[in-house]
LUMTI-226021 format. One record per residue (C-alpha): residue number from 0; residue in one letter; chain; x, y, z. Coordinates in steps of 0.5 Angstrom, whole numbers, plus 500, padded with zeros to 3 digits. Example, Ala and Ser with C-alpha at 12.3 -4.5 7.8 and 13.67 -1.06 7.14 Angstrom:
<drenpas>
<drenpa 0; "A"; "A"; <525; 491; 516>>
<drenpa 1; "S"; "A"; <527; 498; 514>>
</drenpas>
This chain:
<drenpas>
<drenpa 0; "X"; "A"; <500; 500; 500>>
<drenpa 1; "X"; "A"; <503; 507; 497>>
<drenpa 2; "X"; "A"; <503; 512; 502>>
<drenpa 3; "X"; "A"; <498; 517; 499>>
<drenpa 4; "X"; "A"; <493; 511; 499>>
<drenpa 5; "X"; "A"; <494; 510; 506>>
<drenpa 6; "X"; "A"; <493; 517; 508>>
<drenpa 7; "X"; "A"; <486; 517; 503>>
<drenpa 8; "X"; "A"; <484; 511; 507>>
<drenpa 9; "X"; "A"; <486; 514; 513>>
<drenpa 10; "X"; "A"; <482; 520; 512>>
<drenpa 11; "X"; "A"; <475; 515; 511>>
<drenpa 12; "X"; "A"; <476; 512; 517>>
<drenpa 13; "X"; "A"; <476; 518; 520>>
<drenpa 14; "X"; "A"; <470; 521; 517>>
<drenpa 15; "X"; "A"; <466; 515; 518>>
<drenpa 16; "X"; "A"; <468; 515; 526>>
<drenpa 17; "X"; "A"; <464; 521; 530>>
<drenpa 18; "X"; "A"; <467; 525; 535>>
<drenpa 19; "X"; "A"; <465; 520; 540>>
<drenpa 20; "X"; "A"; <470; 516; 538>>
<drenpa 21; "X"; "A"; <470; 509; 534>>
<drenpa 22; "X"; "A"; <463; 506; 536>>
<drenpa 23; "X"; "A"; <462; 499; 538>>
<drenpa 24; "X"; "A"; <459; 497; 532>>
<drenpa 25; "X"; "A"; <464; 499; 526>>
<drenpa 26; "X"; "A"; <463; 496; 519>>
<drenpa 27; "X"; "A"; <468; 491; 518>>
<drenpa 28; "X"; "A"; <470; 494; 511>>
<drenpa 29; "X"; "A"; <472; 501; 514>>
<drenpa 30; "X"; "A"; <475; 498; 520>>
<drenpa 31; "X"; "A"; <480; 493; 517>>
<drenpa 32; "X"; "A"; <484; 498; 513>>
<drenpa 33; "X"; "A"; <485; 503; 519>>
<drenpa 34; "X"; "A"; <488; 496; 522>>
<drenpa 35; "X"; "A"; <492; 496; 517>>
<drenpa 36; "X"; "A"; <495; 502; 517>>
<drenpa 37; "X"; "A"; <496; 501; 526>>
<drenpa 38; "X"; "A"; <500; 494; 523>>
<drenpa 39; "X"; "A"; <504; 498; 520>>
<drenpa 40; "X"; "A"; <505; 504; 524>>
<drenpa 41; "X"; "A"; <506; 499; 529>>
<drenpa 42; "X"; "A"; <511; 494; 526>>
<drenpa 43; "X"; "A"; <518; 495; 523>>
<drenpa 44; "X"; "A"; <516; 498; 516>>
<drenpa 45; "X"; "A"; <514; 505; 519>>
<drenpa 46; "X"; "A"; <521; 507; 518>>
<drenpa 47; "X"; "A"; <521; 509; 510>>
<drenpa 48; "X"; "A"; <515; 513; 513>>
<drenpa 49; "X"; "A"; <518; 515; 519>>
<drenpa 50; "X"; "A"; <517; 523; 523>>
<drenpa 51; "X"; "A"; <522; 526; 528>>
<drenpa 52; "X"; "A"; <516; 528; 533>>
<drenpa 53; "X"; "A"; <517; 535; 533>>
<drenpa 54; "X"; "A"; <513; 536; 539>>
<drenpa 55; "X"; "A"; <508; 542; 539>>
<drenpa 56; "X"; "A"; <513; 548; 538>>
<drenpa 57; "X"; "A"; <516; 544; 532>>
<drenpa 58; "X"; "A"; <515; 542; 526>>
<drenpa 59; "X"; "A"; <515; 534; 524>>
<drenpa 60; "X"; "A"; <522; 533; 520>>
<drenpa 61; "X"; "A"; <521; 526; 515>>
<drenpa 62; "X"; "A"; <526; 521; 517>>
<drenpa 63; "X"; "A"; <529; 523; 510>>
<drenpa 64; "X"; "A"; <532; 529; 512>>
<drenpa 65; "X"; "A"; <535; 526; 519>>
<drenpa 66; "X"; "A"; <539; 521; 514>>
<drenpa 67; "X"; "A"; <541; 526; 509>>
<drenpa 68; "X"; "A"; <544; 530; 514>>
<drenpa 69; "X"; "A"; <548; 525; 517>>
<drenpa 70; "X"; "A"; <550; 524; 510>>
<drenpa 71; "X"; "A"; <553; 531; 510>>
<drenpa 72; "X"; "A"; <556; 530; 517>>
<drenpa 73; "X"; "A"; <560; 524; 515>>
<drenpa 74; "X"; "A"; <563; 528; 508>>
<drenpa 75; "X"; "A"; <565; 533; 513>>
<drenpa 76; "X"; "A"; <569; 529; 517>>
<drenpa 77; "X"; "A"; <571; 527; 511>>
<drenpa 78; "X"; "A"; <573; 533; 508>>
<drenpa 79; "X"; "A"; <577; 535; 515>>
<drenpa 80; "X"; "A"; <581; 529; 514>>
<drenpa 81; "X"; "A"; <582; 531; 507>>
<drenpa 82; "X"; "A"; <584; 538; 509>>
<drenpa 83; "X"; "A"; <590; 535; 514>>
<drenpa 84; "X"; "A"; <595; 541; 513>>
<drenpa 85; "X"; "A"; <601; 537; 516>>
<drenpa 86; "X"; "A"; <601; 531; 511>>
<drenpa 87; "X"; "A"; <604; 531; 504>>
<drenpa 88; "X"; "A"; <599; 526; 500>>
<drenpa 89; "X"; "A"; <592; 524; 501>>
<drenpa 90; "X"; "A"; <590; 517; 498>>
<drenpa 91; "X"; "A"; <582; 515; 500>>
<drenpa 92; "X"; "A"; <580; 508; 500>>
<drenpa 93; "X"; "A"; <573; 506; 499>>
<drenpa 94; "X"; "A"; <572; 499; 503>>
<drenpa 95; "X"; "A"; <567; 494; 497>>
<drenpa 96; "X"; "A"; <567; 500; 492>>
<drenpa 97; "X"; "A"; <569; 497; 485>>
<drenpa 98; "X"; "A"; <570; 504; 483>>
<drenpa 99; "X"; "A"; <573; 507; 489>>
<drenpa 100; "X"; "A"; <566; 511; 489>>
<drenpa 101; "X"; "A"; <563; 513; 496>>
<drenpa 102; "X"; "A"; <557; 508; 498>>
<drenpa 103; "X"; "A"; <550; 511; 500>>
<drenpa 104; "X"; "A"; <548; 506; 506>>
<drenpa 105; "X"; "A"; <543; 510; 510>>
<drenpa 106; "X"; "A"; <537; 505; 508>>
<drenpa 107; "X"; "A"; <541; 499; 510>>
<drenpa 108; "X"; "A"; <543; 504; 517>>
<drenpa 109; "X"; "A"; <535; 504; 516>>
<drenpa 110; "X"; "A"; <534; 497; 516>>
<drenpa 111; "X"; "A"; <539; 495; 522>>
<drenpa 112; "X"; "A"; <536; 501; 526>>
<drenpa 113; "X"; "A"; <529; 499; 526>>
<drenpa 114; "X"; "A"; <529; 491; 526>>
<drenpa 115; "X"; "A"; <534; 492; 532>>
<drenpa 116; "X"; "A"; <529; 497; 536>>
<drenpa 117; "X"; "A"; <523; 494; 533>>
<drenpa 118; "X"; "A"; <523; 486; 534>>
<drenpa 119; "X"; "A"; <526; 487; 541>>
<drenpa 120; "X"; "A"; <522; 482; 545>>
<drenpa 121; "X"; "A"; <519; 486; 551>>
<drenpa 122; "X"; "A"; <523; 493; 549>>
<drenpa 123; "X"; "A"; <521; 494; 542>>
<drenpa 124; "X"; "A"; <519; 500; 540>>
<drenpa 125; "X"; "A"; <515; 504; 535>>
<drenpa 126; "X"; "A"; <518; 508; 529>>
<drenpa 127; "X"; "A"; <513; 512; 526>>
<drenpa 128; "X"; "A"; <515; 517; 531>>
<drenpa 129; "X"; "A"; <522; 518; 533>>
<drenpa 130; "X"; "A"; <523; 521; 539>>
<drenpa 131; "X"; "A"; <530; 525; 540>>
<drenpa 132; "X"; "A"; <533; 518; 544>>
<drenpa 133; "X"; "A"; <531; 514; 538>>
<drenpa 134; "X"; "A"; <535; 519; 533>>
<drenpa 135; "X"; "A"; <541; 519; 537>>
<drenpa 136; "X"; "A"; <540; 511; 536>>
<drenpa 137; "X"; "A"; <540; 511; 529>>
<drenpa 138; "X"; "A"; <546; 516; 529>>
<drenpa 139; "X"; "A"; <550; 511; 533>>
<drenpa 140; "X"; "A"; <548; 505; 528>>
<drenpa 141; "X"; "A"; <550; 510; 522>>
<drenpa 142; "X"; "A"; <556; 511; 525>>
<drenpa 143; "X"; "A"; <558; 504; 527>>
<drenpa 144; "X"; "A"; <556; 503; 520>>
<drenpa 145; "X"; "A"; <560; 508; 517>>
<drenpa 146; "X"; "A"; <567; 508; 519>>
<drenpa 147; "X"; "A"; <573; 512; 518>>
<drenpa 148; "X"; "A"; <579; 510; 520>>
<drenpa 149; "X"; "A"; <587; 514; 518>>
<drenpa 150; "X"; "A"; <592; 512; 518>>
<drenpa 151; "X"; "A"; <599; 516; 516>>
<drenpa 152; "X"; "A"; <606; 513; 513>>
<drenpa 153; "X"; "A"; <612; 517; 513>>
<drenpa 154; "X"; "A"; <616; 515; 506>>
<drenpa 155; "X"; "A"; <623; 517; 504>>
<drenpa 156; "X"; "A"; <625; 517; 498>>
<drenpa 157; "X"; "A"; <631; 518; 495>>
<drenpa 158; "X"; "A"; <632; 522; 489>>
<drenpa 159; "X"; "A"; <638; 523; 483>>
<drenpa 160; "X"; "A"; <640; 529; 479>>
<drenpa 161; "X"; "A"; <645; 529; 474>>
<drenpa 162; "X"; "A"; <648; 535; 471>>
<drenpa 163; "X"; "A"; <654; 538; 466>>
<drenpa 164; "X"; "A"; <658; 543; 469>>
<drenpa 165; "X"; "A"; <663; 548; 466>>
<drenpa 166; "X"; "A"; <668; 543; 464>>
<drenpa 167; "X"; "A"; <663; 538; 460>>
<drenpa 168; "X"; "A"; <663; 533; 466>>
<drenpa 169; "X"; "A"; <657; 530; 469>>
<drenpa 170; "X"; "A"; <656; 531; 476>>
<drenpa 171; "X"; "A"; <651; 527; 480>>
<drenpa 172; "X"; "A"; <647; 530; 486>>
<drenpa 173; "X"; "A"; <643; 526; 491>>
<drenpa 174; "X"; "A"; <638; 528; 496>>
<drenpa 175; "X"; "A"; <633; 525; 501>>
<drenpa 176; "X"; "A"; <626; 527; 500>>
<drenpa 177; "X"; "A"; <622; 526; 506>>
<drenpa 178; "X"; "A"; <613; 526; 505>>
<drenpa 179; "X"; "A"; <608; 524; 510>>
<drenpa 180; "X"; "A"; <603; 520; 507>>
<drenpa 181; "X"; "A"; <595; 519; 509>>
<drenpa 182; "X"; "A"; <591; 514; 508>>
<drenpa 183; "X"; "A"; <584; 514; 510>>
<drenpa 184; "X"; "A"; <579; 509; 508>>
<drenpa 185; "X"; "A"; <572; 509; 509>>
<drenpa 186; "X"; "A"; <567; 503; 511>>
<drenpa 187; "X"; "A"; <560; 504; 509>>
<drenpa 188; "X"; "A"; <557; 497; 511>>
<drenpa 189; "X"; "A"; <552; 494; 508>>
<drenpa 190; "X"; "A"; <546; 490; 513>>
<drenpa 191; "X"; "A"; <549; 484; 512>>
<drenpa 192; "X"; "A"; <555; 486; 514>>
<drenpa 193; "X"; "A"; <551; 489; 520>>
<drenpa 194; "X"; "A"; <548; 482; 522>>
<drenpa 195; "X"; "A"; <554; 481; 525>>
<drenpa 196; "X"; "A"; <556; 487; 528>>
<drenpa 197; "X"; "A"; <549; 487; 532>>
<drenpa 198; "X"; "A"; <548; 479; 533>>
<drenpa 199; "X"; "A"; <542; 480; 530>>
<drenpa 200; "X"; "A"; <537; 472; 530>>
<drenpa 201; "X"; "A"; <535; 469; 525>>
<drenpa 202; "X"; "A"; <528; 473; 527>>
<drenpa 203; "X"; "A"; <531; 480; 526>>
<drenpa 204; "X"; "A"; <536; 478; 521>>
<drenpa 205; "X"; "A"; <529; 474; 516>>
<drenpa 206; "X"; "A"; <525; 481; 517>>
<drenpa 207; "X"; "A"; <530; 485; 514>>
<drenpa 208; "X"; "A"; <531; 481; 508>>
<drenpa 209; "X"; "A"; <522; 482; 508>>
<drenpa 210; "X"; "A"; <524; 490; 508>>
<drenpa 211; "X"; "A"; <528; 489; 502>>
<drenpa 212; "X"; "A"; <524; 485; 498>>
<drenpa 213; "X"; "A"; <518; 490; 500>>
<drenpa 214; "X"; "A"; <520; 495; 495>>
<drenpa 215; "X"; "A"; <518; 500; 501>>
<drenpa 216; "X"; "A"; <524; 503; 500>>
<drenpa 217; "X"; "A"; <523; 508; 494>>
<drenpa 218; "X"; "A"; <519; 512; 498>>
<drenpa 219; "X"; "A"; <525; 514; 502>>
<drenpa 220; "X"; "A"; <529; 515; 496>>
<drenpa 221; "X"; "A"; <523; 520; 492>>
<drenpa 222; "X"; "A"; <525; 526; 495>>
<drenpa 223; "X"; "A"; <518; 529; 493>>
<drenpa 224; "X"; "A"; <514; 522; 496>>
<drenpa 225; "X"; "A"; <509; 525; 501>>
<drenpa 226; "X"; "A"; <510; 521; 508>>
<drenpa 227; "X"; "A"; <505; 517; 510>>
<drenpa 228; "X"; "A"; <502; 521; 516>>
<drenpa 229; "X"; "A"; <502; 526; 521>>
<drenpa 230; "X"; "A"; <504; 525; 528>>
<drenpa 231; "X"; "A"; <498; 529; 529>>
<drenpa 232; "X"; "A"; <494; 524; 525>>
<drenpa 233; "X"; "A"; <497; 518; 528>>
<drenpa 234; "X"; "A"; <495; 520; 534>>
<drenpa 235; "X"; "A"; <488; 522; 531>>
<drenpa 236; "X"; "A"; <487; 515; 529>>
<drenpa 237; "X"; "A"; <490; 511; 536>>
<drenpa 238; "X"; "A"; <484; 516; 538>>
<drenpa 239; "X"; "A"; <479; 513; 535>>
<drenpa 240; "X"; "A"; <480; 506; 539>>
<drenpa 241; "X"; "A"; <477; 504; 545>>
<drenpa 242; "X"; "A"; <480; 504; 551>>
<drenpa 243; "X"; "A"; <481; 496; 551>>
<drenpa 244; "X"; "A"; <483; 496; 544>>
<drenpa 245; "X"; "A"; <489; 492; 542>>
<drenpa 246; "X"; "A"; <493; 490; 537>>
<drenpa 247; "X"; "A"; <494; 483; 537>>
<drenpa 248; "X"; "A"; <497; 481; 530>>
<drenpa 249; "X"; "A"; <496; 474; 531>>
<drenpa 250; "X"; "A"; <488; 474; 532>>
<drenpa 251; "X"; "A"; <487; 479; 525>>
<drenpa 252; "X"; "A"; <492; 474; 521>>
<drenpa 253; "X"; "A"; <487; 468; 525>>
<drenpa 254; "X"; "A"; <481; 473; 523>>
<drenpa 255; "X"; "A"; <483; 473; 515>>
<drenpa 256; "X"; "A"; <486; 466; 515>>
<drenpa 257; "X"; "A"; <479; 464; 517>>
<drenpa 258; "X"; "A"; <476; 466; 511>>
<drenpa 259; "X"; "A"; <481; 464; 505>>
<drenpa 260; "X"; "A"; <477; 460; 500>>
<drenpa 261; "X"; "A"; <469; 462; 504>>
<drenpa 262; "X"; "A"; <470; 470; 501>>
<drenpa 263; "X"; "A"; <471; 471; 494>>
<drenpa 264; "X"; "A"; <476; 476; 491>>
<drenpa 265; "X"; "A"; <470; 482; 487>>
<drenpa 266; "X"; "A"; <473; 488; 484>>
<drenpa 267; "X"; "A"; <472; 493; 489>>
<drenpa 268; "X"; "A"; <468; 489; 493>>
<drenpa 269; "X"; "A"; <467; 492; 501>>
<drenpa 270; "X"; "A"; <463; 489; 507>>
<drenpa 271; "X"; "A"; <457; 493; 510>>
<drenpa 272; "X"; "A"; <457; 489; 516>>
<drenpa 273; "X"; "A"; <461; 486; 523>>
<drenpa 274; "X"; "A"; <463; 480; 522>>
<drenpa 275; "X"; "A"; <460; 474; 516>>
<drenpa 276; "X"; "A"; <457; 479; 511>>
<drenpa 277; "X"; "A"; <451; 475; 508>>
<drenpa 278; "X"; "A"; <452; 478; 501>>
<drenpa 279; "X"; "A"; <458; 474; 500>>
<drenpa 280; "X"; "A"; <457; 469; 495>>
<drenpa 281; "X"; "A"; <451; 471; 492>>
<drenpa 282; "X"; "A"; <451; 473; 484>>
<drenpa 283; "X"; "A"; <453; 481; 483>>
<drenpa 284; "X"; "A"; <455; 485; 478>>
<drenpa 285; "X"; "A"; <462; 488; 478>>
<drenpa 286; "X"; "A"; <460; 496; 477>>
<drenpa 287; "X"; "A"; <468; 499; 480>>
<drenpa 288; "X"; "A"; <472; 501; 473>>
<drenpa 289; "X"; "A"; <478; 500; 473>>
<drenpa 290; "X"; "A"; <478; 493; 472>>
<drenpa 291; "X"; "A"; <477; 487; 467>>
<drenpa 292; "X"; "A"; <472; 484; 471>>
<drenpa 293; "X"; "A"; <468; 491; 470>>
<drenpa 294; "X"; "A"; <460; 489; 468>>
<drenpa 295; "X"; "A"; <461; 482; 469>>
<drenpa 296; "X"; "A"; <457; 478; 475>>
<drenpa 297; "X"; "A"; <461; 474; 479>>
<drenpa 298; "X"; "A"; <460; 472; 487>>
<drenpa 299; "X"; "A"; <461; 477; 491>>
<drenpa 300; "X"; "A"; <467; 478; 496>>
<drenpa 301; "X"; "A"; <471; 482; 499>>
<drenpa 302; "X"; "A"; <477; 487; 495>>
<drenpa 303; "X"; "A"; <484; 484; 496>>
<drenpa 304; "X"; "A"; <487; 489; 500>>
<drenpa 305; "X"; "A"; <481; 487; 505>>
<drenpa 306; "X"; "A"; <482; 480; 505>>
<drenpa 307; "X"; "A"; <490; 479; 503>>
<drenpa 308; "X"; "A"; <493; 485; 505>>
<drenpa 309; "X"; "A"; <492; 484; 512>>
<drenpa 310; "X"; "A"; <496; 477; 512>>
</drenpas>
């Protein structure tokens, strides 16, 4: 689901909601994609759609923008070590770059940052929100994934000139040279590499191999995406769930495993009640555009993003 998707569907879930709050009784098909949106703000995957929580004096800052400006940190130190006024040559070793280029690393920093912090047993945290602790841990993570390290060699070198004198004879001269060498080398590590470093399980180590295949982090390299949500809005909708509300991952994959092969796939296809929706089943004609199934009769089911999605 792409962010602005999910901000759509967000706003229809609120619209439905009356300033009482959620209602008990809330139809299934406007309750199931606002599940959807809380797994994920709760889970792992809300990094790429991640705010600094900017309290109420401050604006919300994307995660983008904490990235980039880590990445302008790092090449600054890097430059320092560049401009070292004491040393004769500088030569820059970019560790696993087959160019010697530098490597941009920060979405795998993304992906260590928050599997460490999110898949944690009792201590996990959310990310949707980053509180100014959890910037400085995602500082730490980049920096102990982003290493530069010097050093620096003294070389003498002996060089010989020959030249004629007056008298047509050669005369040799030598001299020694001496030169202070740099040498820094970079080491951007990648997440695999970064298992190691965290000893991360087999838990954590599958979940950031689902947030590659995800794709989910386009999002956090098109500078023009727009961010999921809000923190505003995110606390707006946690509003809107009953005080004994939990979110209880297992018991909706239970939910959605319980209707696998009961409810048809119907283009567009919604429920209008709490629970087994009697329409299920019965012949109707497809009327969303959009679709090749458009203006045809089928059994009618549920859209996919209601009954597969959430699994």
């Amino acid at each position: 689901m792409d962010p602005v998707t999910g901000k759509v569907i967000t706003k229809a879930v609120m619209t439905v909601a009356t300033n009482k709050k959620v209602r008990n009784a809330v139809i299934i098909a406007a309750m199931t994609p606002m599940i959807i949106v809380l797994m994920v703000l709760s889970s792992p995957f809300a990094i790429f759609f991640a705010l600094r929580d900017g309290g109420t004096s401050t604006q919300d800052v994307p995660v983008m923008v904490i990235m980039n400006e880590l990445k302008s940190e790092f090449e600054n130190e890097i430059q320092r070590e560049l401009d070292d006024p004491e040393v004769d040559e500088v030569h820059v070793i970019y560790m696993g770059s087959e160019d010697n280029e530098p490597i941009d690393n920060c979405v795998d920093v993304l992906y260590i940052f928050s599997t460490k912090y999110n898949i944690a047993g009792e201590v996990s945290e959310q990310v949707a929100l980053l509180s100014d602790k959890q910037v400085l841990n995602l500082k730490s993570i980049y920096y102990d994934m982003n290493v530069i390290t010097t050093e620096k060699e003294v070389v003498t070198e002996t060089l010989t000139n020959t030249t004629t004198d007056d008298d047509g004879n050669e005369v040799t001269e030598t001299k020694s040279i001496t030169k202070i060498i740099k040498i820094i080398t970079i080491d951007s590590l990648t997440a695999d590499e970064a298992f190691i470093l965290y000893g991360f399980n087999d838990v954590q180590m599958q979940v950031v191999e689902e947030m590659k295949k995800s794709g989910l982090s386009v999002f956090f390299l098109e500078h023009d995406m727009p961010m999921l949500l809000s923190a505003e809005e995110i606390t707006k909708i946690r509003s809107y769930l009953p005080n004994d509300f939990k979110l209880d991952r297992g018991e909706i994959v239970s939910v959605a495993e319980s209707i696998v092969g009961k409810v048809p796939y119907f283009w567009g296809g919604k429920s209008l009640a709490q629970g087994w929706d009697s329409r299920w089943g019965t012949q109707m004609e497809v009327t969303s555009a959009g679709s090749k199934s458009t203006g045809t009769t089928r059994p009618f089911g549920l859209l996919r993003l209601y009954h597969v999605g959430i699994c």
